[in-house]
Backbone as JSON Lines, residues from 0, in Angstrom:
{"i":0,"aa":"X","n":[90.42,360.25,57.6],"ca":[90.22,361.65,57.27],"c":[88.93,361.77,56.47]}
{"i":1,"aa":"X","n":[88.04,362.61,56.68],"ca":[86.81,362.98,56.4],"c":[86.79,363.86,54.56]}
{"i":2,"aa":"X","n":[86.41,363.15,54.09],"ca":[87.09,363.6,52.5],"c":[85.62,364.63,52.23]}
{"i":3,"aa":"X","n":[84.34,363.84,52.39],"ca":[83.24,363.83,51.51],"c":[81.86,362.75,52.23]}
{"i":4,"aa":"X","n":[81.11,363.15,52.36],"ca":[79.69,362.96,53.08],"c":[78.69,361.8,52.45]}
{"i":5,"aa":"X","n":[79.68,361.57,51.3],"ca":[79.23,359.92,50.65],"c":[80.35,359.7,49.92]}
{"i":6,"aa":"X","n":[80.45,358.31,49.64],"ca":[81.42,356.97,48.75],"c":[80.93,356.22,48.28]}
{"i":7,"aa":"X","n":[81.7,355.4,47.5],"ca":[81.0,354.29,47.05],"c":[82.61,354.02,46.6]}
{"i":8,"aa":"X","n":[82.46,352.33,46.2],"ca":[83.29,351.78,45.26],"c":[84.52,351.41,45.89]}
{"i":9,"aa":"X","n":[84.69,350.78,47.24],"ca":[85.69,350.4,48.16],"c":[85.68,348.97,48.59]}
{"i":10,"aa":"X","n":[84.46,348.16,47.89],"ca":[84.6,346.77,47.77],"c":[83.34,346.48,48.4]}
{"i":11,"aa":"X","n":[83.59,344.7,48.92],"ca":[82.71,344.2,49.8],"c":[82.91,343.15,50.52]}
{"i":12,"aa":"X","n":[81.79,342.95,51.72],"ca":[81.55,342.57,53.13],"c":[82.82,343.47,54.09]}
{"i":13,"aa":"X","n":[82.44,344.55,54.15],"ca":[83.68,345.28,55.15],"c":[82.65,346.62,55.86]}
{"i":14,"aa":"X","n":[83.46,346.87,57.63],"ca":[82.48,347.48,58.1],"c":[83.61,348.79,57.92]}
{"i":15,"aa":"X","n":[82.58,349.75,58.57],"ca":[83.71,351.21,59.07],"c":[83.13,352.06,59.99]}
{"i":16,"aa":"X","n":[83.8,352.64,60.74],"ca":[83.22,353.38,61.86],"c":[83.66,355.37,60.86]}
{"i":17,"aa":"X","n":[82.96,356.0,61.05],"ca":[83.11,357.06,60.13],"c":[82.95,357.98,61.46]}
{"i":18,"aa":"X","n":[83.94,359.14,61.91],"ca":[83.8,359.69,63.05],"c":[84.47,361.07,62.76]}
{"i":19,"aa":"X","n":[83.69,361.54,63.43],"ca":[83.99,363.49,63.18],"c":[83.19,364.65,63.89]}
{"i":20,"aa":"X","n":[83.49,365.7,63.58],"ca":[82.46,366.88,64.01],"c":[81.79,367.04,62.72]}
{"i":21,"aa":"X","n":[80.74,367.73,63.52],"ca":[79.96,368.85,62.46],"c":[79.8,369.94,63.07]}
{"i":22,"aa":"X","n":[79.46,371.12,62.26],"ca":[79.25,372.35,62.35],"c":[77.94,372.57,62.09]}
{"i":23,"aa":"X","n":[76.92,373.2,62.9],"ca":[76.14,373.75,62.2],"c":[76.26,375.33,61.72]}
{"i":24,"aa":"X","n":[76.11,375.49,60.26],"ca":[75.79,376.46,60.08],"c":[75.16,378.0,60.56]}
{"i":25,"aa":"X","n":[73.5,377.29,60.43],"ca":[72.54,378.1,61.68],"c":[72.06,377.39,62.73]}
{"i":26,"aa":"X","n":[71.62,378.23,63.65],"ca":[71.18,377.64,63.99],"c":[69.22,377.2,63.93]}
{"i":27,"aa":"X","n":[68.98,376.45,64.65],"ca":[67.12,375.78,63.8],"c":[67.39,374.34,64.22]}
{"i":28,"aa":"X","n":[66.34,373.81,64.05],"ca":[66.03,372.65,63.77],"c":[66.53,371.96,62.32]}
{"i":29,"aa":"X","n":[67.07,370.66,62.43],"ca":[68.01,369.73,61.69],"c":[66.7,368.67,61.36]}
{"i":30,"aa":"X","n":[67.38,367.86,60.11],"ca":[66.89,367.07,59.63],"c":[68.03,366.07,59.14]}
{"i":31,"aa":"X","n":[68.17,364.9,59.41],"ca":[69.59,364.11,59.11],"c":[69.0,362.82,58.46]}
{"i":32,"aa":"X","n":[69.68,362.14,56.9],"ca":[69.1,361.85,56.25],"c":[70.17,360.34,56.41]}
{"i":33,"aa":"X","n":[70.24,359.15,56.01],"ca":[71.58,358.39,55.8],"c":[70.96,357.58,54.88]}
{"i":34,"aa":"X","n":[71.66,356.78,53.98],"ca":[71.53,355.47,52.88],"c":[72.75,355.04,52.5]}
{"i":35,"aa":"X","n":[72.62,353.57,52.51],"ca":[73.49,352.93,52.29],"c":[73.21,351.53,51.41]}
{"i":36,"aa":"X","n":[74.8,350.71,50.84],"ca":[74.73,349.77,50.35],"c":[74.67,348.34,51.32]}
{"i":37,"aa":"X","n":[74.39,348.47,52.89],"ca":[74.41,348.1,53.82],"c":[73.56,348.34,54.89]}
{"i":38,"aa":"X","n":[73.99,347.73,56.35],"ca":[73.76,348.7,57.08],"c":[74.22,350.24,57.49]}
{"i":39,"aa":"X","n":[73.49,351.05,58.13],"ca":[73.74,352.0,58.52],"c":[73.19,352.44,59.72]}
{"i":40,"aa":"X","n":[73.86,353.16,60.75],"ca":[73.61,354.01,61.82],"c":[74.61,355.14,62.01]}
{"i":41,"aa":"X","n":[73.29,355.62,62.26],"ca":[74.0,357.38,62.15],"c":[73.83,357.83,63.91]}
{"i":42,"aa":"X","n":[74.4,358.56,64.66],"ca":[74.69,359.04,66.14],"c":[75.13,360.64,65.67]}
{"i":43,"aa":"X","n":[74.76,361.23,66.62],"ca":[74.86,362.83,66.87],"c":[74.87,363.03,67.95]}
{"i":44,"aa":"X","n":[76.07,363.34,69.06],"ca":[76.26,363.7,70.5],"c":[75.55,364.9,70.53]}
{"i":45,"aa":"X","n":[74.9,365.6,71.61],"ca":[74.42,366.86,72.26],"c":[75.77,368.09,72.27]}
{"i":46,"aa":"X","n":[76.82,366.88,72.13],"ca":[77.82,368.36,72.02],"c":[79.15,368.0,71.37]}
{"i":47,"aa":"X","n":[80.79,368.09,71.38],"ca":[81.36,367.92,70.09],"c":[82.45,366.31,71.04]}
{"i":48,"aa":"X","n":[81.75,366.07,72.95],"ca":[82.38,364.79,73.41],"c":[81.86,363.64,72.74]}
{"i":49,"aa":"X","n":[82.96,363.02,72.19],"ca":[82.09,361.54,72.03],"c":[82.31,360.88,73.41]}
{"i":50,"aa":"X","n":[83.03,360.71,73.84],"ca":[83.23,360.32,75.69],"c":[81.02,359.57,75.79]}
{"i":51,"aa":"X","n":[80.72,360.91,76.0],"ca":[79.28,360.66,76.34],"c":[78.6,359.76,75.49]}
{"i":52,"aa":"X","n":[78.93,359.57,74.11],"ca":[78.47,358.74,72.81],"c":[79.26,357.15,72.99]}
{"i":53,"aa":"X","n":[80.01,357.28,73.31],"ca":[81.01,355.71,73.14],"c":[79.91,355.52,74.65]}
{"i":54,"aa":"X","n":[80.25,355.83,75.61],"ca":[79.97,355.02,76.57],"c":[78.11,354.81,76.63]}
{"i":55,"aa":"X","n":[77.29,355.66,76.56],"ca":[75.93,355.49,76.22],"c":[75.74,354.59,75.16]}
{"i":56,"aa":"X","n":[76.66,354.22,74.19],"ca":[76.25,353.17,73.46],"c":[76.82,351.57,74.27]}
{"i":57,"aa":"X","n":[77.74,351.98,74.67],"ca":[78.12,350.72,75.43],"c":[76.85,350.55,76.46]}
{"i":58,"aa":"X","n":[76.32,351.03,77.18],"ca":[75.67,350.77,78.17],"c":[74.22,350.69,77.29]}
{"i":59,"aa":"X","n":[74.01,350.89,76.41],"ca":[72.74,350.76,75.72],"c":[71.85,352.1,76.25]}
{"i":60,"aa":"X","n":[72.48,352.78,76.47],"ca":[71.73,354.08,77.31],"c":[71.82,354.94,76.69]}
{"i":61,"aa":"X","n":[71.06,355.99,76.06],"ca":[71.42,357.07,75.44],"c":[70.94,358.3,76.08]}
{"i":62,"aa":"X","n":[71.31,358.79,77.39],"ca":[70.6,360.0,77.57],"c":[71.48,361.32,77.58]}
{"i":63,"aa":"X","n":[72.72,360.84,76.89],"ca":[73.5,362.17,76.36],"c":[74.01,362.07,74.94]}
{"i":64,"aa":"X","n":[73.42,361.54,73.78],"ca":[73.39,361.85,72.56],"c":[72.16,361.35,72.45]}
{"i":65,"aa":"X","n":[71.69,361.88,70.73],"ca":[70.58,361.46,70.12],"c":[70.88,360.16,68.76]}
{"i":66,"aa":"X","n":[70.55,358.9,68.56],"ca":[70.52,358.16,67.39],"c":[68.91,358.83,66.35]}
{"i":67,"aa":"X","n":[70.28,359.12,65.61],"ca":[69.41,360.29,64.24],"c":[68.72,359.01,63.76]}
{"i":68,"aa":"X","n":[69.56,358.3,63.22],"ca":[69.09,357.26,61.62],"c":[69.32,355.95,61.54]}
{"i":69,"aa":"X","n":[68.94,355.02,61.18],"ca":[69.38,354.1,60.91],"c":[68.34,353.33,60.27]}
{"i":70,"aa":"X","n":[69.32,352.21,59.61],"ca":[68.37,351.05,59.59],"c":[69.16,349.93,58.91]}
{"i":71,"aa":"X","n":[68.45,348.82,58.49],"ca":[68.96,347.47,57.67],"c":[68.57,346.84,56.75]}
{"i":72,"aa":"X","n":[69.67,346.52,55.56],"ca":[69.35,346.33,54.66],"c":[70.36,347.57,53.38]}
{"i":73,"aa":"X","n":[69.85,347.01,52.31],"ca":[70.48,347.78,51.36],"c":[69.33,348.92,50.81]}
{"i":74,"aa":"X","n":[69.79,350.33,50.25],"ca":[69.46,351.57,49.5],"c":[70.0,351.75,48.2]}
{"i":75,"aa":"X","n":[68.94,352.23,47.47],"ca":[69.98,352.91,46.38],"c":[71.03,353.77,46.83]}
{"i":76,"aa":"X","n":[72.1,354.24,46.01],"ca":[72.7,355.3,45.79],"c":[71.55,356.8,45.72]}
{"i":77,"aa":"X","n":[71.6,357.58,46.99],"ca":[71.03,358.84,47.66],"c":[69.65,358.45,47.37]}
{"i":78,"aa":"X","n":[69.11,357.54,47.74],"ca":[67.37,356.64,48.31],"c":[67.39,357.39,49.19]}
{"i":79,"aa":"X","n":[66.95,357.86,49.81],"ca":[66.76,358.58,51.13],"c":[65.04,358.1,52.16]}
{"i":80,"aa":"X","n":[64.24,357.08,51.34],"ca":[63.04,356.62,51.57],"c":[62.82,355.49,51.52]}
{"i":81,"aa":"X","n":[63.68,354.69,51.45],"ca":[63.29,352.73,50.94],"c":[63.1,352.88,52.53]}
{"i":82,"aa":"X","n":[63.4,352.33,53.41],"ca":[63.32,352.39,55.03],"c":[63.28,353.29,55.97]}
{"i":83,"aa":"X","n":[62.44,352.26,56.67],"ca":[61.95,353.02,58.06],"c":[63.09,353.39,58.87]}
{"i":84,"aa":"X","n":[63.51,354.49,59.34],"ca":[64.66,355.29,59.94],"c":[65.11,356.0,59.23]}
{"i":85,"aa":"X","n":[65.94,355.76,58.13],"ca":[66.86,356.72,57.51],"c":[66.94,358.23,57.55]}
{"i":86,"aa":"X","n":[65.42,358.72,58.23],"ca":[65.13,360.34,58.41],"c":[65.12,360.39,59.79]}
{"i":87,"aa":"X","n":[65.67,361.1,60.17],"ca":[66.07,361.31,61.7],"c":[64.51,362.38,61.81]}
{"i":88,"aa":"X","n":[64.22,362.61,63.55],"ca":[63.47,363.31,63.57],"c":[63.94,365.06,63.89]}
{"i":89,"aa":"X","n":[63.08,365.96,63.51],"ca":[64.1,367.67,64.14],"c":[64.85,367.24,65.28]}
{"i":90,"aa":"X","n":[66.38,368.23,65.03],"ca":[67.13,368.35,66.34],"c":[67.39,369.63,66.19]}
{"i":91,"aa":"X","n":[67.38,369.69,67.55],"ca":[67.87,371.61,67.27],"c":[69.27,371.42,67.58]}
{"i":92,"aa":"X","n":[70.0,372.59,66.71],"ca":[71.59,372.34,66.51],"c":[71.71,374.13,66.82]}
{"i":93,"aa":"X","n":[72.8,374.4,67.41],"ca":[73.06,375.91,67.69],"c":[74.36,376.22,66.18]}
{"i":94,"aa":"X","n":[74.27,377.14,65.67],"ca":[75.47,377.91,65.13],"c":[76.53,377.97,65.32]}
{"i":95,"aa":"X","n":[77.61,377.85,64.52],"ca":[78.47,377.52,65.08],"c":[78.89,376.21,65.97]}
{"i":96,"aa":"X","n":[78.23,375.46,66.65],"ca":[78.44,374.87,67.82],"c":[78.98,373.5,67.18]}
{"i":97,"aa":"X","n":[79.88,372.96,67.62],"ca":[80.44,371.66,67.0],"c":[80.05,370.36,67.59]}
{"i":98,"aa":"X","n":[79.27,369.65,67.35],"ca":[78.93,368.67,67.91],"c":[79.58,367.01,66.76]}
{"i":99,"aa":"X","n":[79.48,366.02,67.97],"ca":[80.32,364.87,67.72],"c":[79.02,363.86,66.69]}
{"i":100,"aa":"X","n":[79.83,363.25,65.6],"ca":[79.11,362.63,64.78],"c":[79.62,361.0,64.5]}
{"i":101,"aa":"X","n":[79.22,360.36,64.64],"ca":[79.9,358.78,64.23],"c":[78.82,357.96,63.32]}
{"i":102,"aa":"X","n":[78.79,357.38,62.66],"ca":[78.39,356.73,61.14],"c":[79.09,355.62,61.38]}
{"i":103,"aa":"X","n":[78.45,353.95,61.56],"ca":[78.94,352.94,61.36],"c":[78.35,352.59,59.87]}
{"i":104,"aa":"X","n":[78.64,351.64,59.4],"ca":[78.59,351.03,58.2],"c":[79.17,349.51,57.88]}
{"i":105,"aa":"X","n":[78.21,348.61,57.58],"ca":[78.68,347.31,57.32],"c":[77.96,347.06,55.91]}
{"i":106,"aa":"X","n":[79.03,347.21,54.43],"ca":[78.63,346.6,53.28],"c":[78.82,345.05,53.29]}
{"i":107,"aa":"X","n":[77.79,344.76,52.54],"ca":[78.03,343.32,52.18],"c":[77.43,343.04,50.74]}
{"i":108,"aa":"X","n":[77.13,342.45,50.07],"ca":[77.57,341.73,48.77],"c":[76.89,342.95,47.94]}
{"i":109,"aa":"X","n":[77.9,342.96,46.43],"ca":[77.32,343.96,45.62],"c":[77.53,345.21,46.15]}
{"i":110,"aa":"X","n":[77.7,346.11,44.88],"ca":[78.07,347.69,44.96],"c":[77.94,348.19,46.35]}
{"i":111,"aa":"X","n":[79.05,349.25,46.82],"ca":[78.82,349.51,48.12],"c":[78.55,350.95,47.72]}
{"i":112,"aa":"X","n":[77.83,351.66,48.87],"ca":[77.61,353.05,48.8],"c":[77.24,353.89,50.03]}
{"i":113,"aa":"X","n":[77.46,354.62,50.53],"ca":[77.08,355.24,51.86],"c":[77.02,356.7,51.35]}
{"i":114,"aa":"X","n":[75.97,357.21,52.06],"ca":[76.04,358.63,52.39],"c":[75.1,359.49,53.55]}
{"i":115,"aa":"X","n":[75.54,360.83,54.21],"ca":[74.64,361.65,54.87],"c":[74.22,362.25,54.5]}
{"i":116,"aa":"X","n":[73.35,363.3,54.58],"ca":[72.47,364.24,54.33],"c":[71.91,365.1,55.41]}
{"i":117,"aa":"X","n":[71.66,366.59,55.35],"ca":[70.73,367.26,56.41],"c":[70.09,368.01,55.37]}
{"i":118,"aa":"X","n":[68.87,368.67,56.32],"ca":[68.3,369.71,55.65],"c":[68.59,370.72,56.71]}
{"i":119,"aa":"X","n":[69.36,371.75,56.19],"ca":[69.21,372.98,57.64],"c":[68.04,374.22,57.82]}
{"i":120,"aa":"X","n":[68.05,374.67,58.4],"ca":[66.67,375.28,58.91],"c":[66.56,376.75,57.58]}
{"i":121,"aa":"X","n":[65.36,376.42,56.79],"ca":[64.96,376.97,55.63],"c":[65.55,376.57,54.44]}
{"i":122,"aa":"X","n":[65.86,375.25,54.12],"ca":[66.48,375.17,53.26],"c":[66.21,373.5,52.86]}
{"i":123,"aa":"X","n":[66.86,372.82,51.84],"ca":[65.87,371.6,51.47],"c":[67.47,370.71,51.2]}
{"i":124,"aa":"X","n":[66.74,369.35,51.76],"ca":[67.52,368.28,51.65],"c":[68.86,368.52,51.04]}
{"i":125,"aa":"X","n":[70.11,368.09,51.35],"ca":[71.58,368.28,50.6],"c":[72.33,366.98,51.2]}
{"i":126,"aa":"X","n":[73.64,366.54,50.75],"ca":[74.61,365.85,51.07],"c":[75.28,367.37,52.24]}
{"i":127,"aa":"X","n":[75.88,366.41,53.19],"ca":[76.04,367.23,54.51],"c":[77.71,368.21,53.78]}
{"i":128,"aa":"X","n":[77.63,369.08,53.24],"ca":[78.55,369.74,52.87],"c":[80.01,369.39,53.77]}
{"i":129,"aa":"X","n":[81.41,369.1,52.86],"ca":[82.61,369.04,53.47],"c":[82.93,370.34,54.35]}
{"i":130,"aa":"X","n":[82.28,371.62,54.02],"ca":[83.14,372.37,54.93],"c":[81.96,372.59,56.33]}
{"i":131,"aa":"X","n":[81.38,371.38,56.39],"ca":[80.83,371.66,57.95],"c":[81.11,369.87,58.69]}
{"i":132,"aa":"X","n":[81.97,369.89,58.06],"ca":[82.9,368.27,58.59],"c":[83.88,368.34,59.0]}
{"i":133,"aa":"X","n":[84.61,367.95,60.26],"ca":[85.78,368.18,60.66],"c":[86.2,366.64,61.12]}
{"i":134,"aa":"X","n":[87.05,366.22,60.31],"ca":[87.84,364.86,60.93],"c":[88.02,364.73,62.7]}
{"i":135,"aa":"X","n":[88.19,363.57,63.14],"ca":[88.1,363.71,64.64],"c":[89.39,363.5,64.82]}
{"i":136,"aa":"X","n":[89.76,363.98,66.18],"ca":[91.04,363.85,66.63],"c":[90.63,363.14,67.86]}
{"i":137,"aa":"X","n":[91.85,362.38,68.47],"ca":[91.79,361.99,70.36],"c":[92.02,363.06,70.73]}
{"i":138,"aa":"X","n":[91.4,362.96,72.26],"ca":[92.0,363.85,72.96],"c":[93.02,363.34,73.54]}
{"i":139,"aa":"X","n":[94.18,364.73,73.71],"ca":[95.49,364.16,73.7],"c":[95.92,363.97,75.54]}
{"i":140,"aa":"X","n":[94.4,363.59,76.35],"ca":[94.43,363.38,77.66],"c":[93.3,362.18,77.63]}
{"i":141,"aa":"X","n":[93.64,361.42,76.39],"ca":[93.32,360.07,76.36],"c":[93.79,358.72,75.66]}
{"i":142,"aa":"X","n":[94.75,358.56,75.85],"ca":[95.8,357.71,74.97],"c":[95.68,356.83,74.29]}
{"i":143,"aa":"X","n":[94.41,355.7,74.69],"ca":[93.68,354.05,74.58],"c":[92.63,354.73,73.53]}
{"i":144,"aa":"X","n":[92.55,356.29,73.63],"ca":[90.75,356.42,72.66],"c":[90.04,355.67,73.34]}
{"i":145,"aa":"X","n":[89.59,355.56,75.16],"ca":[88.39,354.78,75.28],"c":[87.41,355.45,75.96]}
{"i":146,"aa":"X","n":[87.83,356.89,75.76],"ca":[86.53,357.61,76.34],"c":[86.74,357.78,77.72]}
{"i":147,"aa":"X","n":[88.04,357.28,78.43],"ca":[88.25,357.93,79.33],"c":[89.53,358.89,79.92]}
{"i":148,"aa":"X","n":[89.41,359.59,80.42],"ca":[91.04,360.3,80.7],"c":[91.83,359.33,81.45]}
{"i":149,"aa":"X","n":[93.34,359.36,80.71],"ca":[94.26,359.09,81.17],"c":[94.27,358.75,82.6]}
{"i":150,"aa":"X","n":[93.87,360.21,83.52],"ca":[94.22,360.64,84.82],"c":[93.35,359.49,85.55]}
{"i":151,"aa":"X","n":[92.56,359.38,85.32],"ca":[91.1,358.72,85.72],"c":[91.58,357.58,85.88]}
{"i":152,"aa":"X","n":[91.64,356.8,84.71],"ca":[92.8,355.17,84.57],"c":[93.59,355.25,85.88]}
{"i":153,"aa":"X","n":[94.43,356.03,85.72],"ca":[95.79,355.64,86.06],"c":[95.26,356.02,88.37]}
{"i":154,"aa":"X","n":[94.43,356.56,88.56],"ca":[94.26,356.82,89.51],"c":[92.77,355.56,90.09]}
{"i":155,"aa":"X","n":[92.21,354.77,89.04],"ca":[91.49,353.67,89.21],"c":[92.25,352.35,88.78]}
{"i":156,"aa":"X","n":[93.91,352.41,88.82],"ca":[94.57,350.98,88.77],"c":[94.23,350.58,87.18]}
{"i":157,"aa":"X","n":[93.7,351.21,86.24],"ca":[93.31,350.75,85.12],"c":[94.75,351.24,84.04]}
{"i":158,"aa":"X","n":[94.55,350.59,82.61],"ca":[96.0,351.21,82.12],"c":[95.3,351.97,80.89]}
{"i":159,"aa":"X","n":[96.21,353.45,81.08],"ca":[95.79,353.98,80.21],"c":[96.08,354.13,78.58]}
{"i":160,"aa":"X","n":[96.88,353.0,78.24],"ca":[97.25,352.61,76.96],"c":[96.59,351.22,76.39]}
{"i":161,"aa":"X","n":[95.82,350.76,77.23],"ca":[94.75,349.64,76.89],"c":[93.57,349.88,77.03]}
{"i":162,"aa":"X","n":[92.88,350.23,75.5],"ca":[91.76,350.4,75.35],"c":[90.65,349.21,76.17]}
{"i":163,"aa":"X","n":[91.03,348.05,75.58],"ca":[90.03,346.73,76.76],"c":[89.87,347.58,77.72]}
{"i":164,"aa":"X","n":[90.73,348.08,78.96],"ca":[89.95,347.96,80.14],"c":[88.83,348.78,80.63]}
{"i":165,"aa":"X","n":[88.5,349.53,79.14],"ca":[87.28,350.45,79.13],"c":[85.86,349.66,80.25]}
{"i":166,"aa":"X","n":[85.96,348.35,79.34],"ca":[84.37,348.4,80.96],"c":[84.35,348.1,81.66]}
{"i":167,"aa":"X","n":[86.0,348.45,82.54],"ca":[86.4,348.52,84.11],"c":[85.37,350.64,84.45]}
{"i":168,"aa":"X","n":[85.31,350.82,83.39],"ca":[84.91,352.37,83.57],"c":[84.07,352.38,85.05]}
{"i":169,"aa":"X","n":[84.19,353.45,86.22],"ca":[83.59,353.03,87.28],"c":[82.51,354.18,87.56]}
């Protein structure tokens, strides 16, 4: 469950996959910021499927989300400049429109800390406010969470309660 747009203080050498919507506010051009006590990569789908995000990362292909941020190595607590990536370049985001967000994270030795950030259009750098975060749910016409429908599986001999047989995907 999506509490808050940074942490700290949950130990160390441990990874996490951090997954949700966002809202934009207005709409404009975005600015998406990340730092961490680790690594970090930040992902932003084109719209609120991760379907299109899980599998473009599996295939190393991204031509239906954008990778905002990332990079390696450790940050201060809200550094937003030690490394190359951490500033995503403009995305235009519509109002209202909910698009899919995932944040991996691997701390390792010493204080851990993660956080996001945007700047929205006329307005200056912030931690990505809780009320434009929405925890993710499955869809409940996908049982395994592997990004594919049920129907699909079960009509390609695949099982739809075993995530593995995802890169049978055809």
């Amino acid at each position: 469950v999506i509490t808050a747009s940074a942490f700290s203080g949950y130990g160390q050498n441990y990874g996490l996959r951090l997954r949700g919507y966002i809202t934009a506010p207005a709409s404009g051009e975005y600015t998406f910021w990340e730092c961490g006590g680790g690594d970090v990569s930040l992902s932003l789908a084109t719209d609120e499927n991760s379907t299109a995000l899980h599998q473009s990362i599996r295939l190393n292909d991204r031509p239906n989300n954008r990778i905002h941020a990332g990079h390696k190595g450790v940050t201060g607590p809200l550094e937003w400049t030690k490394a190359k990536g951490q500033q995503s370049k403009p995305v235009k985001l519509i109002a209202g429109k909910k698009y899919y967000l995932e944040v991996l994270y691997k701390a390792g030795e010493g204080p851990d800390h993660l956080a996001i950030a945007w700047q929205v259009p006329g307005g200056t750098p912030e931690l990505i406010p809780l009320s434009a975060l929405e925890s993710y749910t499955r869809a409940a016409t996908d049982l395994d969470d592997d990004g594919m429908p049920d129907a699909l599986e079960r009509a390609y001999g695949l099982d739809p309660t075993d995530a593995a047989d995802a890169s049978g995907d055809l």
